[in-house]
C-alpha positions as semicolon CSV with decimal commas, in nm:
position;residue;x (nm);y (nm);z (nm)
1;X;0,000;0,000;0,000
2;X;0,107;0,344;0,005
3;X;0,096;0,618;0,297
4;X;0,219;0,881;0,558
5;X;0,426;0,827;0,876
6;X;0,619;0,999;1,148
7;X;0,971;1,016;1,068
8;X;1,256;0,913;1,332
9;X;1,352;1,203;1,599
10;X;1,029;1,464;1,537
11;X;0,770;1,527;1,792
12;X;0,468;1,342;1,693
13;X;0,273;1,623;1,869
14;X;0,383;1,895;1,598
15;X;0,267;1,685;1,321
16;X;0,021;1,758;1,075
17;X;-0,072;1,442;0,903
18;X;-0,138;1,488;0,530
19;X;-0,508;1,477;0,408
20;X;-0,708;1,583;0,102
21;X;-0,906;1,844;0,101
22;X;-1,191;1,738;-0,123
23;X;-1,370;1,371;-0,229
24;X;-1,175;1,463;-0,548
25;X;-0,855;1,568;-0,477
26;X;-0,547;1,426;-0,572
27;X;-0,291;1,562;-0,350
28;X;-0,218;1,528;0,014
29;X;-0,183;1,850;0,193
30;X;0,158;1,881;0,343
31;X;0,218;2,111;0,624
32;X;0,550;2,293;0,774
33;X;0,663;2,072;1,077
34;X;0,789;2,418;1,264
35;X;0,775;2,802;1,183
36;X;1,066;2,908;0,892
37;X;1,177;3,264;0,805
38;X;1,255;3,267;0,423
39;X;1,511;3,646;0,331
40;X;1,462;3,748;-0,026
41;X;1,575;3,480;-0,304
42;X;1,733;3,277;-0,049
43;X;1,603;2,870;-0,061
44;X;1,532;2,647;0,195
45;X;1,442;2,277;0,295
46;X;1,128;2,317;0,506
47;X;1,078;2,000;0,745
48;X;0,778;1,806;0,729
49;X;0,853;1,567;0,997
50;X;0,666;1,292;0,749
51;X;0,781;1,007;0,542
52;X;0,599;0,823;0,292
53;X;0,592;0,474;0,198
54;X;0,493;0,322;-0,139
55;X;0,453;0,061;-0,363
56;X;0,735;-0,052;-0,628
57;X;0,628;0,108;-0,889
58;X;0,496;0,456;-0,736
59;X;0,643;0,777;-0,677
60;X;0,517;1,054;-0,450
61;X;0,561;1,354;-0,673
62;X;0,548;1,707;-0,436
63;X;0,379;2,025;-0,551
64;X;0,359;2,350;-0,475
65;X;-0,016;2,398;-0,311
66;X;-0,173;2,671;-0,561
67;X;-0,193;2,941;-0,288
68;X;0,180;2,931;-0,176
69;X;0,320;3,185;-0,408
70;X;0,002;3,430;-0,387
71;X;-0,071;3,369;0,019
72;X;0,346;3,410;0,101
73;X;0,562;3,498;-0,244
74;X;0,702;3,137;-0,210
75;X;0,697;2,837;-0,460
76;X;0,937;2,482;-0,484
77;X;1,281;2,631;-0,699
78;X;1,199;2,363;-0,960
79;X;0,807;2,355;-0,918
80;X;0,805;1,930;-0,817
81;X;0,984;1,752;-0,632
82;X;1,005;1,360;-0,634
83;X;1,034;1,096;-0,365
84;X;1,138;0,787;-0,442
85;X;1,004;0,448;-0,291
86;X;1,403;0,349;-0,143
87;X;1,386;0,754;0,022
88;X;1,176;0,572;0,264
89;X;1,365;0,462;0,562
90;X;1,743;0,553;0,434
91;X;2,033;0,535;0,633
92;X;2,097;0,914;0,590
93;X;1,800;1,059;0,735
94;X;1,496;0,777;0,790
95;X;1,378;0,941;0,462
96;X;1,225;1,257;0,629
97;X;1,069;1,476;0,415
98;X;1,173;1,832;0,348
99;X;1,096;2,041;0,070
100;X;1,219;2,285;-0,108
101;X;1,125;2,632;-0,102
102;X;1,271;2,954;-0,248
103;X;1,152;3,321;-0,180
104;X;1,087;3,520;-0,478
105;X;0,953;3,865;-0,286
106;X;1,182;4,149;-0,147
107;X;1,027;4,088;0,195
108;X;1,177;3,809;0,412
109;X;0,854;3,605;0,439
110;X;0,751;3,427;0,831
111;X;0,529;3,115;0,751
112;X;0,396;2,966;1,135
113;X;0,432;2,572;1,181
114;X;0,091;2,340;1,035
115;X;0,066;2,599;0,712
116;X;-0,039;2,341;0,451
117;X;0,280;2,448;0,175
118;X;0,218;2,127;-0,072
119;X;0,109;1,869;-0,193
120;X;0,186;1,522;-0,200
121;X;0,067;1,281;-0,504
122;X;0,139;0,933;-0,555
123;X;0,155;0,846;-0,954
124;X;0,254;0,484;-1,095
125;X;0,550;0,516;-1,341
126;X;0,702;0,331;-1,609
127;X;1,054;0,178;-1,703
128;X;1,180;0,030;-2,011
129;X;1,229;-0,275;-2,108
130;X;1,501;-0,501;-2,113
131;X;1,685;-0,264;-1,824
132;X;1,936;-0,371;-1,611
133;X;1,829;-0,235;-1,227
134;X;2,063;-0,025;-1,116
135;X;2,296;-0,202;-0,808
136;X;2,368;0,118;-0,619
137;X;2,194;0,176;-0,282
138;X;2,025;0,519;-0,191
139;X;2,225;0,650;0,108
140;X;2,017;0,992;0,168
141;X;1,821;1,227;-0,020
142;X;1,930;1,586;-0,235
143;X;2,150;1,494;-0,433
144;X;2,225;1,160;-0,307
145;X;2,178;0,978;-0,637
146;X;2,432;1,189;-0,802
């Protein structure tokens, strides 16, 4: 199956579990884990406290919620980000969840902890055929991969 949990070393009493907002929806609502301070054009990796587990052949791709650039002047740097089923669990960090976020006002922008930021969607994907699987092991996230 697929799914949300706690991630190792974060207080399970500052988390805001992800949920849809609608019958319809198709993301999970993720929310900041504690308050950030973003200055003008600088990125960070805003904590979730979450991670998600998956089938095989899923990803959980993360978006930018619609409101985040109009409510605060923020957005993800590359507009998705992507969590891999092997994130979950890793060595590196117990495959916590943090995403990206860059500031593009002149204003350094205060967003409090529980402010739903993205959203999480879990999409089947496909691979070729006749690939060889890769043999290396993921040892963290950002960048880990090479």
């Amino acid at each position: 199956m697929r799914g949300f949990k706690i991630a190792k070393n974060y207080d399970e009493t500052k988390i805001t579990m992800p949920s849809r907002s609608t019958a319809f929806s198709a993301g999970y609502d993720l929310a900041l884990y504690e308050d950030i301070q973003v200055a003008p054009g600088e990125i960070i990796k805003a904590k979730t406290g979450l991670k998600a587990y998956m089938q095989d052949d899923e990803v959980l791709i993360i978006v930018p919620r619609s409101s985040l650039p109009d409510k605060f002047g923020l957005t993800i740097p590359n507009n998705t980000g992507i969590i891999d089923k092997d994130y979950y669990g890793n060595d590196d960090n117990d495959g916590a969840i943090f995403i990206q976020l860059i500031n593009m006002t002149d204003q350094v922008v205060s967003v409090k902890a529980g402010t739903r930021i993205a959203q999480g969607i879990f999409q089947k994907y496909l691979t070729v055929e006749k690939e060889t699987a890769p043999a290396s092991k993921r040892t963290g996230g950002f960048g880990s991969t090479d």
